[in-house]
N, CA, C and O atoms as a GROMACS GRO file, in nm:
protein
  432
    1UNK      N    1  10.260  11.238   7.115
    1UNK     CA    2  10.189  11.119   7.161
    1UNK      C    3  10.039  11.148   7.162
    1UNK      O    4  10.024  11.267   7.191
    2UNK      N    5   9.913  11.082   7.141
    2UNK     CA    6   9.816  11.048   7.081
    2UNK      C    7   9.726  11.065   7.231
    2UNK      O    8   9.764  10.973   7.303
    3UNK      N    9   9.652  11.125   7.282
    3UNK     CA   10   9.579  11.116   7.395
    3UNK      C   11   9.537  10.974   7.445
    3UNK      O   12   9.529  10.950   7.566
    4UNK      N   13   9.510  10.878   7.348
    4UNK     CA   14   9.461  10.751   7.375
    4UNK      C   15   9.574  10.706   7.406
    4UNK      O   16   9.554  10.596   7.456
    5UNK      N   17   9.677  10.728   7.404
    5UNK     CA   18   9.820  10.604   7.438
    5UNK      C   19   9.858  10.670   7.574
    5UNK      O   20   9.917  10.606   7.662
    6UNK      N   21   9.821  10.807   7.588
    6UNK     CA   22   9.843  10.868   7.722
    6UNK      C   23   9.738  10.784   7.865
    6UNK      O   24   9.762  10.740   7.977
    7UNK      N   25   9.628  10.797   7.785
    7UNK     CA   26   9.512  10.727   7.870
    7UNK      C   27   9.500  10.548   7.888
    7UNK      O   28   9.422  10.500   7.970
    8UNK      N   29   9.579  10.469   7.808
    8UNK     CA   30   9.625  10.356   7.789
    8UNK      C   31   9.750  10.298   7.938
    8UNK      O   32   9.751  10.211   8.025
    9UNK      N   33   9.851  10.425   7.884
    9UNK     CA   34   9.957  10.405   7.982
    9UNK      C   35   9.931  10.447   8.176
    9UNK      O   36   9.990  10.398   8.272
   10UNK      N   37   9.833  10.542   8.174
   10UNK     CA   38   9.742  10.588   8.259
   10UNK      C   39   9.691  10.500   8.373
   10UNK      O   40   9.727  10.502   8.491
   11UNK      N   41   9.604  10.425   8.317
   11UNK     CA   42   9.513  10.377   8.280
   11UNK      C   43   9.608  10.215   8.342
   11UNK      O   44   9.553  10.165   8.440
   12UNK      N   45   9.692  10.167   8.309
   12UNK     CA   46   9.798  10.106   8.348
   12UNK      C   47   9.823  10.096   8.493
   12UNK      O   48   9.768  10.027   8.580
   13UNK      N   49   9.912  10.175   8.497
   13UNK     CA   50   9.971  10.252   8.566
   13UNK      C   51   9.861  10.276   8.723
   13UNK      O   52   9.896  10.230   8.832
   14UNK      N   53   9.775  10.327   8.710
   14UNK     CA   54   9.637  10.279   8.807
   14UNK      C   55   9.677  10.182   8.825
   14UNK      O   56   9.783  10.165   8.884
   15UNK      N   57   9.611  10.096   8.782
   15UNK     CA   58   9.576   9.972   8.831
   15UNK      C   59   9.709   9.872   8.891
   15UNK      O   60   9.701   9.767   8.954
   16UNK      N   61   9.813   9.937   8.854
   16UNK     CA   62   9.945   9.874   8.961
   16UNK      C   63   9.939   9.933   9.059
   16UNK      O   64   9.995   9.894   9.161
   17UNK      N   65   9.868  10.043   9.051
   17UNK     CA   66   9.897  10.097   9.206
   17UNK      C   67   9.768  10.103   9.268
   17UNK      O   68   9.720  10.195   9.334
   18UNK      N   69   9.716   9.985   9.237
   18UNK     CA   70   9.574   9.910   9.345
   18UNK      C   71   9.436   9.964   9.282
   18UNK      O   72   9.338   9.890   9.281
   19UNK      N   73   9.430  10.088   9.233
   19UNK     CA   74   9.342  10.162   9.160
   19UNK      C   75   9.225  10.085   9.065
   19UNK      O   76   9.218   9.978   9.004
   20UNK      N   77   9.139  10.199   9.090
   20UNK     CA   78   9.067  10.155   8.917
   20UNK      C   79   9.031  10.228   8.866
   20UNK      O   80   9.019  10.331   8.931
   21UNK      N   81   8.982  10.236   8.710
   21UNK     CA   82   8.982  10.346   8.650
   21UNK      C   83   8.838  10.314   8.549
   21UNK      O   84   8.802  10.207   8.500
   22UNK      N   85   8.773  10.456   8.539
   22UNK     CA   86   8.650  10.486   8.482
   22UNK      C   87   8.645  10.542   8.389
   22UNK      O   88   8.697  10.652   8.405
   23UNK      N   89   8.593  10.522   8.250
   23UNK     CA   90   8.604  10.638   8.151
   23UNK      C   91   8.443  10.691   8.181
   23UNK      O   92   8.337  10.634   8.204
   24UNK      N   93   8.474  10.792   8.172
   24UNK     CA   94   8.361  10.879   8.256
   24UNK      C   95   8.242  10.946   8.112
   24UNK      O   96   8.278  11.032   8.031
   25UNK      N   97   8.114  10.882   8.113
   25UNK     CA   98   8.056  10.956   8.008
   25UNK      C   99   7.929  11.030   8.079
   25UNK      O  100   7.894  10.986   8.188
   26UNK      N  101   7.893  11.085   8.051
   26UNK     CA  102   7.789  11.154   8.133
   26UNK      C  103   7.662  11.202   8.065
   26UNK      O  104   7.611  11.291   8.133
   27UNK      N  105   7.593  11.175   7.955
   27UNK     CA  106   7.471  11.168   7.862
   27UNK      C  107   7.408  11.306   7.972
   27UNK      O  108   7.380  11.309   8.091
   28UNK      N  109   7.403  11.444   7.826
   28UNK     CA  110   7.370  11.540   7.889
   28UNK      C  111   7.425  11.650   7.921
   28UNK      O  112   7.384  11.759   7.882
   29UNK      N  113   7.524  11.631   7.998
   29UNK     CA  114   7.673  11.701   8.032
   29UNK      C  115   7.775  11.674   7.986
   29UNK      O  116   7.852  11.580   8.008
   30UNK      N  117   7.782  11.804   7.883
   30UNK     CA  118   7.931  11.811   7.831
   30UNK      C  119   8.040  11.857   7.910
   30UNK      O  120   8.029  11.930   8.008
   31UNK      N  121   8.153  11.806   7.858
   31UNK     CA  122   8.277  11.822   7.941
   31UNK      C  123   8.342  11.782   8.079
   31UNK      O  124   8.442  11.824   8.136
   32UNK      N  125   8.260  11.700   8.108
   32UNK     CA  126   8.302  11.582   8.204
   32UNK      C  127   8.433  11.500   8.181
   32UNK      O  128   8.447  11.423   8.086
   33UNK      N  129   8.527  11.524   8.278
   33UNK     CA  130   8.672  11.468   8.268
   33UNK      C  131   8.650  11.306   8.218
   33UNK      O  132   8.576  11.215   8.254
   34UNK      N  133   8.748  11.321   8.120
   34UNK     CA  134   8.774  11.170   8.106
   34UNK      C  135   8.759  11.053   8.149
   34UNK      O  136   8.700  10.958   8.099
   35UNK      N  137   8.831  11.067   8.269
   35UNK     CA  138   8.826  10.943   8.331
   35UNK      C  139   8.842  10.972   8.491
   35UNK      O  140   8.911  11.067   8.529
   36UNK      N  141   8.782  10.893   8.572
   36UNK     CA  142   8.763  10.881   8.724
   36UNK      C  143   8.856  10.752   8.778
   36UNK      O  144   8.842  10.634   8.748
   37UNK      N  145   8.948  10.808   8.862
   37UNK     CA  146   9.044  10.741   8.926
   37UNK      C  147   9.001  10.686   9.073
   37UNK      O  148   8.993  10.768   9.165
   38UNK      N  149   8.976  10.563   9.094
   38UNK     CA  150   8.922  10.534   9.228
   38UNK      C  151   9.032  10.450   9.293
   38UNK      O  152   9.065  10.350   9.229
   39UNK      N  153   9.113  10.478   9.439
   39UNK     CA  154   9.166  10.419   9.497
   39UNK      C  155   9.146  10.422   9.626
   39UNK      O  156   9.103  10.528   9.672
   40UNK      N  157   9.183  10.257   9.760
   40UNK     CA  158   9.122  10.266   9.866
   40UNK      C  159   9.099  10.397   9.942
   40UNK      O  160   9.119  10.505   9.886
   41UNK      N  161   9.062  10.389  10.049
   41UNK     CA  162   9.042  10.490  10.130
   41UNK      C  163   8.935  10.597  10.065
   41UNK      O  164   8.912  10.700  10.128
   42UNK      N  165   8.874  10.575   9.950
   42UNK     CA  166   8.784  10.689   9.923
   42UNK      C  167   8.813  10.774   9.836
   42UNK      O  168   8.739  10.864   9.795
   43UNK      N  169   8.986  10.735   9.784
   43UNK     CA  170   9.034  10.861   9.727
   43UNK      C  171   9.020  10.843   9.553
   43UNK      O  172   9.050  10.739   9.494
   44UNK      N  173   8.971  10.962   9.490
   44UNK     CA  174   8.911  10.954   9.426
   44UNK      C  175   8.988  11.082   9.350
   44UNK      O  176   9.027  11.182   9.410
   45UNK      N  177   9.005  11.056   9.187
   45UNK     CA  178   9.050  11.168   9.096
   45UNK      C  179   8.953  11.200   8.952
   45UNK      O  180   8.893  11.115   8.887
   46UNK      N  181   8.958  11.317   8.931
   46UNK     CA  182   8.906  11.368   8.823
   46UNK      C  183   8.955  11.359   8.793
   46UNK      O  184   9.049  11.358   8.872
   47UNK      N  185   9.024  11.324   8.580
   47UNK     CA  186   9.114  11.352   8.563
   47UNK      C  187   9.050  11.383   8.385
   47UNK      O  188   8.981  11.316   8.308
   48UNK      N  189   9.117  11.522   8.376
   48UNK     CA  190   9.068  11.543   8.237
   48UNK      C  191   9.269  11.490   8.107
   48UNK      O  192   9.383  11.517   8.145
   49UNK      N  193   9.243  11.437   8.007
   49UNK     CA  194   9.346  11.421   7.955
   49UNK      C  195   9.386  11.482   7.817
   49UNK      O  196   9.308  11.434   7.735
   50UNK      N  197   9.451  11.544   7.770
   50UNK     CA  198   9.483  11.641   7.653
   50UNK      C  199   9.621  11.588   7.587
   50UNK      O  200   9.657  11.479   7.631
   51UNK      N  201   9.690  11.638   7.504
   51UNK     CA  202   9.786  11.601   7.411
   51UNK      C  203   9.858  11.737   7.503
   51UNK      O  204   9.802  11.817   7.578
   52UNK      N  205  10.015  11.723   7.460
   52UNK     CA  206  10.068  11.837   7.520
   52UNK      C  207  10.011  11.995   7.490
   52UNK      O  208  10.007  12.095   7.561
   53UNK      N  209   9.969  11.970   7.349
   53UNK     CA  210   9.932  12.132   7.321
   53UNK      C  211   9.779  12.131   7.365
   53UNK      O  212   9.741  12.246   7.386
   54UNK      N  213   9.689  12.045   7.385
   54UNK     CA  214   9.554  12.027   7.405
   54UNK      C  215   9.520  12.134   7.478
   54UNK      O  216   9.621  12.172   7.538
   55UNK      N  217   9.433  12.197   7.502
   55UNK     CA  218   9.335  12.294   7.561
   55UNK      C  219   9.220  12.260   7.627
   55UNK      O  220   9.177  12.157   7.575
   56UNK      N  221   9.099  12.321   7.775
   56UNK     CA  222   9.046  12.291   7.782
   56UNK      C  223   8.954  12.362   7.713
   56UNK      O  224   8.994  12.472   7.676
   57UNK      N  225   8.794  12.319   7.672
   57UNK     CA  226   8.702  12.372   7.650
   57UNK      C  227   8.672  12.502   7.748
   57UNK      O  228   8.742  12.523   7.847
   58UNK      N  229   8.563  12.586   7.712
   58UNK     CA  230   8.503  12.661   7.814
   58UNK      C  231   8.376  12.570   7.882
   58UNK      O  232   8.314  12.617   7.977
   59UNK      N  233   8.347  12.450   7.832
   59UNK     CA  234   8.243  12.398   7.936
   59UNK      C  235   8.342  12.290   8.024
   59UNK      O  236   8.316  12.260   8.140
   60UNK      N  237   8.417  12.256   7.977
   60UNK     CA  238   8.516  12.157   8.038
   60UNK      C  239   8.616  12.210   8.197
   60UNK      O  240   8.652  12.140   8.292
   61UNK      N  241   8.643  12.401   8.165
   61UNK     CA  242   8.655  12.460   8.228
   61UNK      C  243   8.565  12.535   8.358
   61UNK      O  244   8.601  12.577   8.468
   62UNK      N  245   8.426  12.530   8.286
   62UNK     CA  246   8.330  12.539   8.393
   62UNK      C  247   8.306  12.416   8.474
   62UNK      O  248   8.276  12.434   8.593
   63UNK      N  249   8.318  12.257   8.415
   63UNK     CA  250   8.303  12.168   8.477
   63UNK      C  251   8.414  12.131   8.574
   63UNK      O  252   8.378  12.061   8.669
   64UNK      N  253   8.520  12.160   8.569
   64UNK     CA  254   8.676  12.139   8.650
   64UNK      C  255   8.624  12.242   8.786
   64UNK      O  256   8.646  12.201   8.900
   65UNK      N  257   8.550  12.384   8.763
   65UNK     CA  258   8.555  12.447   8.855
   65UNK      C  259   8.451  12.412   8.943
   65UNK      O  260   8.466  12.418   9.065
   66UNK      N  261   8.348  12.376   8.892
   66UNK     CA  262   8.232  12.298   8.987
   66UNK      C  263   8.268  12.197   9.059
   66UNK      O  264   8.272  12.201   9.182
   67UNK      N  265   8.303  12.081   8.979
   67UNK     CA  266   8.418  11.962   9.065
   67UNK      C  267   8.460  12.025   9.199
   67UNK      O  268   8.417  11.998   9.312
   68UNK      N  269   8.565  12.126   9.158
   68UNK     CA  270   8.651  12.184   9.278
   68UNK      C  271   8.570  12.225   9.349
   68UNK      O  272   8.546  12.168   9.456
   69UNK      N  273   8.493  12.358   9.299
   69UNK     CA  274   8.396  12.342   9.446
   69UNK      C  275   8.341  12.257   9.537
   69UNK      O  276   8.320  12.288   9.654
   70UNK      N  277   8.318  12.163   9.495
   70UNK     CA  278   8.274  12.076   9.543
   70UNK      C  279   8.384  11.969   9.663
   70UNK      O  280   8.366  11.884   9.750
   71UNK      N  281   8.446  12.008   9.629
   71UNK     CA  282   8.568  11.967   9.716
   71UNK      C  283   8.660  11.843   9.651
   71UNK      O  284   8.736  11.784   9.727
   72UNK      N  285   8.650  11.799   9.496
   72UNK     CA  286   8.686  11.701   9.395
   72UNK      C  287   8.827  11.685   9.370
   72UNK      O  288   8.868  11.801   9.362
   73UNK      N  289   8.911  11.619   9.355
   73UNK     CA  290   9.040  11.645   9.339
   73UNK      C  291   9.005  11.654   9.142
   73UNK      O  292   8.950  11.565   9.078
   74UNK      N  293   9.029  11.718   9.115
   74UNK     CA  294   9.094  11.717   8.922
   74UNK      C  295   9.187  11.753   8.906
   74UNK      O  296   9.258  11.829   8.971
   75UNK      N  297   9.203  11.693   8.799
   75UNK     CA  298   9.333  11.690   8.777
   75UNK      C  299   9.353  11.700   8.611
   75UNK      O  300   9.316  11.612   8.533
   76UNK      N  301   9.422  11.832   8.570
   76UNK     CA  302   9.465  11.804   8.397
   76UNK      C  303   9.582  11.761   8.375
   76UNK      O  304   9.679  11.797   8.442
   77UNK      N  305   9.586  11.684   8.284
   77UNK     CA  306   9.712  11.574   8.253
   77UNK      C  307   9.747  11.623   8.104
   77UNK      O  308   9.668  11.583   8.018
   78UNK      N  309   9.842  11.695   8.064
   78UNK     CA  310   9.876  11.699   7.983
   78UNK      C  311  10.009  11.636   7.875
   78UNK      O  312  10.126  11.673   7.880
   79UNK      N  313   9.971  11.566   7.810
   79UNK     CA  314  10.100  11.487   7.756
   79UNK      C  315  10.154  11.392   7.853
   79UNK      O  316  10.114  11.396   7.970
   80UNK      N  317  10.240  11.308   7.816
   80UNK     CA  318  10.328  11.200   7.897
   80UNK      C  319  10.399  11.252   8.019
   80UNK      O  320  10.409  11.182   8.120
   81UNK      N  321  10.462  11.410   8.009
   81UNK     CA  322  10.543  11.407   8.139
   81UNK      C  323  10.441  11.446   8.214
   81UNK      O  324  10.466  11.416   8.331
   82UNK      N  325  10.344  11.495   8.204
   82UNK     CA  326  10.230  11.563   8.310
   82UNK      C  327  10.148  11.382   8.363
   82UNK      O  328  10.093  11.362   8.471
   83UNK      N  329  10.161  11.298   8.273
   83UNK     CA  330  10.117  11.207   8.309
   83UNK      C  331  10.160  11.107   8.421
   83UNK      O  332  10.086  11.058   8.506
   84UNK      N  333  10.330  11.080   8.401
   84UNK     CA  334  10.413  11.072   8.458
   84UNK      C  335  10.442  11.115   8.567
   84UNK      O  336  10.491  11.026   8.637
   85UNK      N  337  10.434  11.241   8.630
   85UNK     CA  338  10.419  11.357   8.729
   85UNK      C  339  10.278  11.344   8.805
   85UNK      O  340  10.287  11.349   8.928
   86UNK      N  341  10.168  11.331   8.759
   86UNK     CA  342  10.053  11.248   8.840
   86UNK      C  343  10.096  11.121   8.948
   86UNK      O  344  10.087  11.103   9.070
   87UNK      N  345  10.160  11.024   8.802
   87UNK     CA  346  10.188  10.898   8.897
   87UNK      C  347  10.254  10.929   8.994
   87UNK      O  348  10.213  10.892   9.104
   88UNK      N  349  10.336  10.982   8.988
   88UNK     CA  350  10.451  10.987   9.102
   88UNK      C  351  10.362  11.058   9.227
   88UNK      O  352  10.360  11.010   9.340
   89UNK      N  353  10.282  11.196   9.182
   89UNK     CA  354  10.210  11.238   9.328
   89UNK      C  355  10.082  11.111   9.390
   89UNK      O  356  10.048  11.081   9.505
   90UNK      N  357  10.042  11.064   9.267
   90UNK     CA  358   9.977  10.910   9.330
   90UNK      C  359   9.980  10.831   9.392
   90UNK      O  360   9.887  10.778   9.453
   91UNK      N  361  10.169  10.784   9.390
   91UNK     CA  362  10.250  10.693   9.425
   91UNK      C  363  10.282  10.738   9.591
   91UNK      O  364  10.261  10.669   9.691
   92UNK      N  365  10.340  10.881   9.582
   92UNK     CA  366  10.346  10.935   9.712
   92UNK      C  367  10.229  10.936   9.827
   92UNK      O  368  10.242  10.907   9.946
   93UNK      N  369  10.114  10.978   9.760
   93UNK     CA  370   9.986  10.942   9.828
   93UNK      C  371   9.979  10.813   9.905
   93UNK      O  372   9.955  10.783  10.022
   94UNK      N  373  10.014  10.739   9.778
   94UNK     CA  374   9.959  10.608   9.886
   94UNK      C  375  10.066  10.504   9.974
   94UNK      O  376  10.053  10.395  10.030
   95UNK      N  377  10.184  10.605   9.952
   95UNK     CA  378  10.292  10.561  10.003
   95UNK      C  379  10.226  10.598  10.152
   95UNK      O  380  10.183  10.526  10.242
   96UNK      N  381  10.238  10.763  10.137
   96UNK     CA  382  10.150  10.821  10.299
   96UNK      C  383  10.089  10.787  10.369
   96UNK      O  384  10.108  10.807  10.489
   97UNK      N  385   9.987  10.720  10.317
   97UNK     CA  386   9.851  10.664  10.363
   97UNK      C  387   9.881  10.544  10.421
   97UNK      O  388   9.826  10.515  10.527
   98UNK      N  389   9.966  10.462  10.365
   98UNK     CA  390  10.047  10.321  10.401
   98UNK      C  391  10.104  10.327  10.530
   98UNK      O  392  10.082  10.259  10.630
   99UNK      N  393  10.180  10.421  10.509
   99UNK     CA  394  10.261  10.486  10.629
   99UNK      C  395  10.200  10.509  10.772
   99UNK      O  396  10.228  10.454  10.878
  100UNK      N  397  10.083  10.635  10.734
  100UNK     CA  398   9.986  10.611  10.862
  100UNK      C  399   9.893  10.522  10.918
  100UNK      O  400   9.847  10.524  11.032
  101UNK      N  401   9.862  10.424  10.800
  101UNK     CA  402   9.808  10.308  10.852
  101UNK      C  403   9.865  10.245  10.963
  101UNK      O  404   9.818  10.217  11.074
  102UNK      N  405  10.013  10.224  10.895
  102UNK     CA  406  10.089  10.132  10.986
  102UNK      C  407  10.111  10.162  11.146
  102UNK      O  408  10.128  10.094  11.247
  103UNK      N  409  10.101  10.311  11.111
  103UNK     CA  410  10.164  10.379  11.246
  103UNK      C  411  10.041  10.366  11.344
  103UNK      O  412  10.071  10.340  11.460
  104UNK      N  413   9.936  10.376  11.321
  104UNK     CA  414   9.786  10.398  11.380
  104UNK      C  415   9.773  10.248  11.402
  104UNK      O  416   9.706  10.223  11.502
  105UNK      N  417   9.819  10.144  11.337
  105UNK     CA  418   9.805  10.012  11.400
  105UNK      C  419   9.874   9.950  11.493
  105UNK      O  420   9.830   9.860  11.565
  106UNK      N  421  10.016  10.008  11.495
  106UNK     CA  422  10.114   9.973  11.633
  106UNK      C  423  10.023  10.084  11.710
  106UNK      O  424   9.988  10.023  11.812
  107UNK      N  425   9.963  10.221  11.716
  107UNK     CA  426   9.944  10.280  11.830
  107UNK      C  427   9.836  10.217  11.904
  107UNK      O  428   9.817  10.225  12.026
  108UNK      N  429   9.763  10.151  11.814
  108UNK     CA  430   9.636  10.047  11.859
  108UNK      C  431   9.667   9.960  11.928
  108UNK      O  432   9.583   9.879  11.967
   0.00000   0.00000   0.00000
């Protein structure tokens, strides 16, 4: 499967689950993840995207580790099941978050 049909279905897939999504260019800085995942609460994903055999760069790799320092969630997505496997920890996220909302509003 074709990185663009990965980032298509992605990309999707966001946006059912309230999200929105950024293709991330950055004039200057190479190796800036793909695309930026924004959903309520602040929560926010790096997400670099590759073909199953895809590789990262070594600046792409220096840029993932700066992110992290920084305290960034990234995330590499490789191929459809790695893509797939995102959603689902996505899905759980905001299942959570749902969850404690609710609970923090009856304790109110």
């Amino acid at each position: 499967m074709l990185e663009k049909d990965i980032e298509a279905w992605l990309n999707k897939k966001v946006k059912d689950l309230g999200g929105i999504s950024y293709k991330f260019v950055s004039p200057n800085n190479p190796g800036v993840p793909d695309r930026i995942y924004i959903f309520p609460e602040g929560r926010i994903y790096f997400v670099e995207l590759k073909t199953e055999i895809g590789r990262l760069s070594n600046i792409q790799k220096w840029q993932r580790q700066r992110l992290r320092d920084m305290g960034c969630r990234f995330h590499l997505v490789k191929g459809m099941s790695q893509a797939k496997e995102f959603i689902k920890e996505l899905e759980s996220e905001i299942h959570t978050a749902r969850v404690s909302e609710l609970c923090q509003t009856k304790i109110n």
